[in-house]
N, C-alpha and C positions, 0 to 999 in steps of 0.2 A: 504493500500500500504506500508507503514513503516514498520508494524508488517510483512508481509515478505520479505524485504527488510535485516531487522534486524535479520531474522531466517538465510536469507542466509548468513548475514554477519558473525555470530556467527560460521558458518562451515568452509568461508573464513579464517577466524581468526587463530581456528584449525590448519587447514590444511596447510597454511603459517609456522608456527610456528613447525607443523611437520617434515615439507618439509625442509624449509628454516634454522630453530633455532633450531633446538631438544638438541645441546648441550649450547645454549645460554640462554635459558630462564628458569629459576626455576619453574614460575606459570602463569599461564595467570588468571584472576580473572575479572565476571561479578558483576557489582553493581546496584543500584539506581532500575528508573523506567521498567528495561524491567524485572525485577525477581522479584520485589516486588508487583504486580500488580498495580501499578499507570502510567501505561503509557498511552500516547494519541496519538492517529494518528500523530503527530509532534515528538514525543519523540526517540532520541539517544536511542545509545548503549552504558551503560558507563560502558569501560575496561580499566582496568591497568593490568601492568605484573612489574615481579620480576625477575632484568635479573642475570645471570650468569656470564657471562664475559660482555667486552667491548665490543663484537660485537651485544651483544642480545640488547642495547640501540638503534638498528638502526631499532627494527620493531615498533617504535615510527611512530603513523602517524599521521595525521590533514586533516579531506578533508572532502566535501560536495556531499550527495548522493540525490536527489529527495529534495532540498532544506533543506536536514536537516543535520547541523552542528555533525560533528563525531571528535574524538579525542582520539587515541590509546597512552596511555602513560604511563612511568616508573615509577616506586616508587622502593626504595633497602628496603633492608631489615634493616636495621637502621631505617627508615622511620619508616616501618611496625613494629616494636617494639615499636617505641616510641607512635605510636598511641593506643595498645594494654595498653599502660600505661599510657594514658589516658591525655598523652601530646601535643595530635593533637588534630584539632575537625574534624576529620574527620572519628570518631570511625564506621560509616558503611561501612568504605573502609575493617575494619577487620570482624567486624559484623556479617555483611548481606550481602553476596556474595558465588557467585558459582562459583567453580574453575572449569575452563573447559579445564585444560594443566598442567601436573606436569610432573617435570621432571625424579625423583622418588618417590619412596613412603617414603626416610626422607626427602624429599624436601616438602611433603604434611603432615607430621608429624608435621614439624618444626612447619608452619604454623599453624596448629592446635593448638600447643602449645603455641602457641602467641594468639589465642581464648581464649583458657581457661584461661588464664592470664589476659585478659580482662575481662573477667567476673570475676574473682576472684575480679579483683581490684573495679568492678561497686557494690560490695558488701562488698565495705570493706568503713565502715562512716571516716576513717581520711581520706585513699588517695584521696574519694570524696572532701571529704571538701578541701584541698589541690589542688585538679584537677580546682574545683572552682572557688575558691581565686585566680588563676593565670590566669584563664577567665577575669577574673575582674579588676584585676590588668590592664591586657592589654587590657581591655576595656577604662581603665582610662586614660592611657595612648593615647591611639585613639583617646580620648575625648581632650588632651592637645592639640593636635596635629589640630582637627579641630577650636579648639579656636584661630586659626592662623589667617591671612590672607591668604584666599584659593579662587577659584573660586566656582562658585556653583557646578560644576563635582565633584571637590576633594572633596567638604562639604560632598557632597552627597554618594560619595564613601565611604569616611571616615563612614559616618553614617552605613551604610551596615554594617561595618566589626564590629560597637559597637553590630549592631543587634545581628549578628552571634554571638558572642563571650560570649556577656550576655544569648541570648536564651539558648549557649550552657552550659553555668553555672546554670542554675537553672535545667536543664534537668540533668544533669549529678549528683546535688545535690541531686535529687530524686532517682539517681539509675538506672537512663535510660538514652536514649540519641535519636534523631530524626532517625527514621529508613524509613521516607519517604522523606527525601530531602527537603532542600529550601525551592520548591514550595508546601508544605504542611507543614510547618515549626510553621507557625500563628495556623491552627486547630489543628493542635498535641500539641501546645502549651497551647489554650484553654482547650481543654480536660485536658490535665495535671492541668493546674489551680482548674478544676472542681474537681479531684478526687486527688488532693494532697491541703495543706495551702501554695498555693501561692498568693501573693495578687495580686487582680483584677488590680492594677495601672500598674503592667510589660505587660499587655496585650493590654491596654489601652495605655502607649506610646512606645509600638512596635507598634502601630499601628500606632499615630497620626506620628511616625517617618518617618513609608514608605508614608504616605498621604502629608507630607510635600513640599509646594509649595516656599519655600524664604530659606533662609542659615540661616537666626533666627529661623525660627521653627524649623530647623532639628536639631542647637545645643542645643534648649533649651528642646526638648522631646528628644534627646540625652540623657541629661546629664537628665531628672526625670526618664529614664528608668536606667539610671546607678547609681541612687541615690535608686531608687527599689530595683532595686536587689543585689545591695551592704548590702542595710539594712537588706534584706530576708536572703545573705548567711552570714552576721557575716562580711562583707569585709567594710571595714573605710576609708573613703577619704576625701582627704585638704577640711578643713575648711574653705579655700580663698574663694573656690568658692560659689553663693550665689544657693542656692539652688529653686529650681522651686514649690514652692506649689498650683499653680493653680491648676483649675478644670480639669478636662480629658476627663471629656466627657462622649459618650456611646463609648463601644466595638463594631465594628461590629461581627456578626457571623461567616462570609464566607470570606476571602480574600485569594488570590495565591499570594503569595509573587514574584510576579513577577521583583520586584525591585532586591531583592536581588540575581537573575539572572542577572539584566543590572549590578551590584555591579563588579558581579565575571567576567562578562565581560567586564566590562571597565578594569579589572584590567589586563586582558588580551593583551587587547588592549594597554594600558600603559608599558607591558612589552613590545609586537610587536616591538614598536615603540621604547622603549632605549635601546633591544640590538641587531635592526636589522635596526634600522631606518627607518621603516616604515614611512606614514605618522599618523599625530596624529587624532583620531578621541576622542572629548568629548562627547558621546552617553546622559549621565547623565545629560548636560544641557538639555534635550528634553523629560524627565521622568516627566510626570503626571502622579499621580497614575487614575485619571480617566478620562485620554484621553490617551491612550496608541500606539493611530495611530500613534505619533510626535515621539515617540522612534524607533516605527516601523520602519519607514520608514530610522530612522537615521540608524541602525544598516542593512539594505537593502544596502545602503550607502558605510558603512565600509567594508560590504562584497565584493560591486562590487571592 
């Protein structure tokens, strides 16, 4: 049901943008799971566009089709440069995508040219190593941050974004970067470990991080994945802090990072709520990684 759902919306899309925007929008651009083949009968449509003028920010949308969460949204083109230079992490928004709206063909040139520019740079060992270190950095930082007084939501939030930022520094160290999203984020990671010298400990607490049940576990395999992969890319951090050399454990083989889902959506939700006043919903307090009903249900919750 989704899979056509999502085919019709895909011409929706078009067709709006023809009709309505033809001189507002630069590009409309498909990503994530419906072009890369990982999607599941629950699985979005994840679009952005490139607008023109000020009018083309208004075929921004947010709405719910057969219960699954949709979100048509802007990125400028600054943006989109700075991702291609490998200052976002969010390099399969340039990546891995299919444009299904241009507005001419140097509107689709440009574009292009910010591809090849990212690939120039994902092969170039300084700007890596540089793209890195500034992963890390602001990982470090996240980590100060959760060494606060926080509730377990923020702990946990926080945690997420150390995941993301380090995952995406050792991926990007290598010369690649996650072209299946998120929720495949831990196996792509593994395999990378398998077939590059990564050490076994960054997969081991990426792991025990998402598994984390108290605000102690989550800073303390926090901060030995950011002591991992600090030491892995050459990145040096305060000596204040005491450093974690416990055991780790086993890896598991298989996990969806489903956390890092409820991450990006709490943070959503945290926007909602400070610049619209929404009400607040903490989704994160009700994240077990294996009982996943109690988030279920809280995020059911937030939507009504």
């Amino acid at each position: 049901m989704s899979t056509a759902i999502n085919e019709k919306l895909v011409v929706w899309i078009e067709e709006k943008v023809k009709c309505e925007y033809a001189e507002d929008i630069s590009l409309v651009l498909l990503y994530g799971s419906f072009i890369n083949g990982t999607a599941n009968p629950k699985s979005d449509i994840d679009c952005y566009f490139i607008p023109r003028t000020e009018r083309g920010y208004e075929l921004a949308k947010t709405f719910i089709l057969a219960g699954v969460g949709y979100d048509i949204f802007p990125m400028d083109w600054e943006c989109a440069g700075n991702i291609a230079e490998l200052e976002e992490c969010l390099i399969p928004l340039v990546g891995d995508v299919k444009i299904i709206y241009s507005f001419s063909a140097e509107e689709l040139k440009r574009f292009q040219r910010l591809q090849a520019k990212m690939k120039h740079n994902l092969a170039d060992r300084q700007v890596l190593q540089a793209a890195a270190r500034k992963r890390a950095e602001a990982a470090y930082k996240l980590y100060q941050d959760i060494c606060k007084p926080n509730p377990l939501a923020e702990i946990r939030k926080l945690a997420g974004h150390i995941i993301m930022q380090l995952a995406d520094a050792v991926s990007i160290y290598n010369h690649d970067y996650f072209h299946r999203g998120l929720k495949m984020q831990f196996q792509d990671l593994l395999k990378l470990q398998k077939e590059k010298d990564i050490p076994l400990r960054s997969c081991e607490e990426y792991l025990h991080t998402i598994q984390a049940k108290t605000a102690e576990e989550s800073i303390r395999h926090s901060y030995g994945l950011l002591c991992t992969v600090g030491e892995y890319i050459g990145a040096g951090f305060s000596e204040e802090l005491a450093r974690d050399d416990g055991e780790s454990g086993e890896t598991a083989g298989m996990v969806k990072d489903i956390s890092l889902s409820a991450v990006c959506l709490q943070r959503e939700l945290d926007d909602a709520h400070r610049e619209y006043g929404s009400e607040r919903y903490d989704i994160l307090n009700f994240y077990e990684w294996d009982n996943l009903q109690k988030i279920n249900l809280a995020v059911k919750a937030a939507e009504g």
